[in-house]
C-alpha positions, -999 to +999 in steps of 0.1 A: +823+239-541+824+275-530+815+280-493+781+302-496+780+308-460+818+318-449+849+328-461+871+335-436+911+318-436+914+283-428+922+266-401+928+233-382+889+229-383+883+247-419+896+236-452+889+268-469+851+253-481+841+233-453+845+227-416+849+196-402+868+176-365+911+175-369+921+144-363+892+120-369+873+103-399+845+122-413+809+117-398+788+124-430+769+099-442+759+090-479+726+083-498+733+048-494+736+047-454+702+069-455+685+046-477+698+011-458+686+029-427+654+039-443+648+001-454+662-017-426+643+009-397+626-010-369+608+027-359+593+022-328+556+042-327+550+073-311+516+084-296+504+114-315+503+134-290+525+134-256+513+151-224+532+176-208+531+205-193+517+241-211+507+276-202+539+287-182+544+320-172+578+325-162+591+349-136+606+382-153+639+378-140+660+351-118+689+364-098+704+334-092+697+300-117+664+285-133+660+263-163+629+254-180+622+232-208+602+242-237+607+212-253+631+198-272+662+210-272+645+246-268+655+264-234+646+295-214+678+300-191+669+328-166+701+328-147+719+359-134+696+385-137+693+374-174+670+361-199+687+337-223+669+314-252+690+283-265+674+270-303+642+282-298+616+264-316+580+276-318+570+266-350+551+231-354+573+211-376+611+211-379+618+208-416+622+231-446+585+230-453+553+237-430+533+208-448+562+178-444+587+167-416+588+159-379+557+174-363+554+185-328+541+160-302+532+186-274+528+225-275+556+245-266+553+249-225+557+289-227+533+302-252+552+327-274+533+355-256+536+347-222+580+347-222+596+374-204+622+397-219+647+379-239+681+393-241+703+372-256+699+338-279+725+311-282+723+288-313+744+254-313+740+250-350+720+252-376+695+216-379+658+224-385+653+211-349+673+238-331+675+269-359+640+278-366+642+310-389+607+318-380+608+316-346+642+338-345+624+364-365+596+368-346+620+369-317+638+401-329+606+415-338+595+415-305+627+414-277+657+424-304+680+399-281+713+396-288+721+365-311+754+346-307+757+319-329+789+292-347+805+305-378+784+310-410+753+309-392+745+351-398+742+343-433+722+311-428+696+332-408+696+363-429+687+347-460+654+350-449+652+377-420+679+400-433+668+423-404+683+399-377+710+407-365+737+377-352+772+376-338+793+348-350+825+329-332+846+301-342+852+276-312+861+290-278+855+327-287+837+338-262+810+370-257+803+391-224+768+388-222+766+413-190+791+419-162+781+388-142+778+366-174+797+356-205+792+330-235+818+308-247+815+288-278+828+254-276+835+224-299+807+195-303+813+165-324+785+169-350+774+187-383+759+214-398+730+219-427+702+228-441+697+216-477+718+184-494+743+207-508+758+229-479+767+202-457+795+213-430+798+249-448+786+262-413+799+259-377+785+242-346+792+240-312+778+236-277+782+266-248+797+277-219+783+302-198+802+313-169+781+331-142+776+346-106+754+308-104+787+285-114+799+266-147+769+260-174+775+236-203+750+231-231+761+203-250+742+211-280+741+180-303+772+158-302+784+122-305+812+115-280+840+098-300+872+101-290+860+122-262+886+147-258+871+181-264+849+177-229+880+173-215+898+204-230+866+216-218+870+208-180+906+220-185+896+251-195+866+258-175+867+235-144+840+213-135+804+222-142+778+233-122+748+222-146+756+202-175+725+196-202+731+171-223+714+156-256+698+121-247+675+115-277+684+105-314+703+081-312+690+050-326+699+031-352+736+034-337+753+022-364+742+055-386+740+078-355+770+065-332+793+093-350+767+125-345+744+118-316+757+105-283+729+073-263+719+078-229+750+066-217+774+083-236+755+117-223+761+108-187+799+098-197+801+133-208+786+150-175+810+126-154+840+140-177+834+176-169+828+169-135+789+180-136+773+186-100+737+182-116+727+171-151+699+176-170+691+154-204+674+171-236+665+161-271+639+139-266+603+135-262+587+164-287+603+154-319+606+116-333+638+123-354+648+090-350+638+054-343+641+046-306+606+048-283+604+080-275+601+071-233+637+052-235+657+080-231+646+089-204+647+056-188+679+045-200+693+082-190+684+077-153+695+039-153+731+053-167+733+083-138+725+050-112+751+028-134+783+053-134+774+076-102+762+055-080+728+080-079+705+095-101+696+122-074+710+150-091+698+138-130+669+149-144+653+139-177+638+171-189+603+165-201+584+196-218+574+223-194+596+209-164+613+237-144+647+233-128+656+230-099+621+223-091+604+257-078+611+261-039+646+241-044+666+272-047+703+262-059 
């Protein structure tokens, strides 16, 4: 099947139609492992609604580093002197349709109208959850950030806001986002899609962001596997400053092992590129998956106590938390 997305030469990560990780068996998953895990689920209830907090109104700029959660995986990064969105989601459900799918349990914590001046938007991949077309169109409408995004994601977005504007790079390309800042694309071990017949025909990734504040990895969504791209990684970069890490969807592991890292494998991760401070995402707006939606965050911080000794520096990000927490300058 033709690749409807990109067409650029392949590589030791792109057959020509599809991307996918050198060296290691295929992640994807068939009909048959969705239905067993349909039919075999133990899904743990989620209240309807989750409290957290709502109604920020962020400072216009940060010279040095602040993160706040939005929920989700959705970030506002003010680091720098810059404003920097990673998968913004403002719309209520993640899914292709606005009557079906996983439904918000709390409000984003910075209402649309209240964000400062975006300048740029980095995009991991392209999952309901973290590429919400809508949002990024109202986005552009409004700030006209740069986008920076994996491979084939420009056409992904533009077949329904052909106005939007998006850079593309292939793992470890890297974009100057000012003089103090730049972007670097990195390898995650996950997937890409947004329908059942363009599976993998987009890029994904996570991002480093190297800035006057230190080392910033965003993880994006990965499992950890063999483990060694967070060590090419630290090779490359040195060890992190801030890592944030996906510590939600995870459960049942035998279909998720291979796409979504556990509690423990995040912090593993964080301890392999030498994080100072760690912050967990993916959780607690969203049920995607089967675990309760308060274990990750409990098993996150028992993990950090585990393998570190501490959980001083680990923070469990819950919707509207701000980091480091205002008057703890970094």
């Amino acid at each position: 099947m033709a690749n409807r997305y990109y067409d650029g030469p392949k590589t030791d990560h792109f057959d020509g139609a599809r991307f996918f990780h050198p060296g290691l068996l295929s992640s994807d998953k068939s009909l048959l492992d969705v239905l067993k895990w349909k039919i075999t689920a133990t899904r743990s209830p989620w209240p309807e609604a989750i409290p957290a907090r709502a109604g920020l109104h962020p400072e216009k700029r940060v010279e040095g580093l602040r993160v706040i959660a939005i929920g989700h995986s959705s970030l506002l990064l003010q680091v720098a002197g810059a404003n920097i969105l990673i998968d913004p989601v403002w719309s209520d459900r993640v899914s292709p349709f606005r009557w079906l799918g996983p439904r918000r349990k709390n409000a984003p914590a910075i209402p649309f109208e209240n964000l400062p001046h975006i300048d740029c938007i980095l995009l991991t991949h392209n999952h309901y959850d973290h590429m919400d077309v809508a949002t990024l169109k109202r986005l552009w409408e409004v700030h006209h950030p740069r986008i920076f995004a994996p491979l084939g994601n420009d056409a992904v977005i533009q077949a329904s806001a052909p106005s939007v504007e998006v850079k593309t790079g292939d793992w470890w390309d890297s974009l100057a986002l000012s003089n103090a800042l730049r972007a670097t694309l990195v390898p995650a071990y996950h997937w890409s899609s947004r329908n059942i017949r363009d599976r993998r025909m987009a890029l994904w990734g996570g991002f480093i962001l190297e800035s006057s504040a230190g080392v910033i990895y965003c993880a994006g969504d990965t499992a950890l596997r063999d483990a060694a791209i967070f060590h090419q990684i630290r090779e490359r970069f040195g060890p992190a400053h801030l890592a944030i890490v996906p510590i939600g969807a995870y459960a049942p592991r035998w279909f998720m092992h291979t796409q979504h890292v556990d509690p423990e494998e995040a912090m593993q991760i964080a301890q392999i590129c030498g994080a100072e401070h760690v912050l967990g995402v993916h959780w607690g707006t969203f049920q995607l998956t089967d675990e309760p939606y308060d274990e990750p965050e409990t098993r996150f911080l028992a993990a950090a106590l585990s393998q570190l000794g501490t959980n001083s520096n680990v923070l469990a990000l819950h919707p509207g938390d701000v980091w480091p927490p205002q008057g703890k300058g970094l």
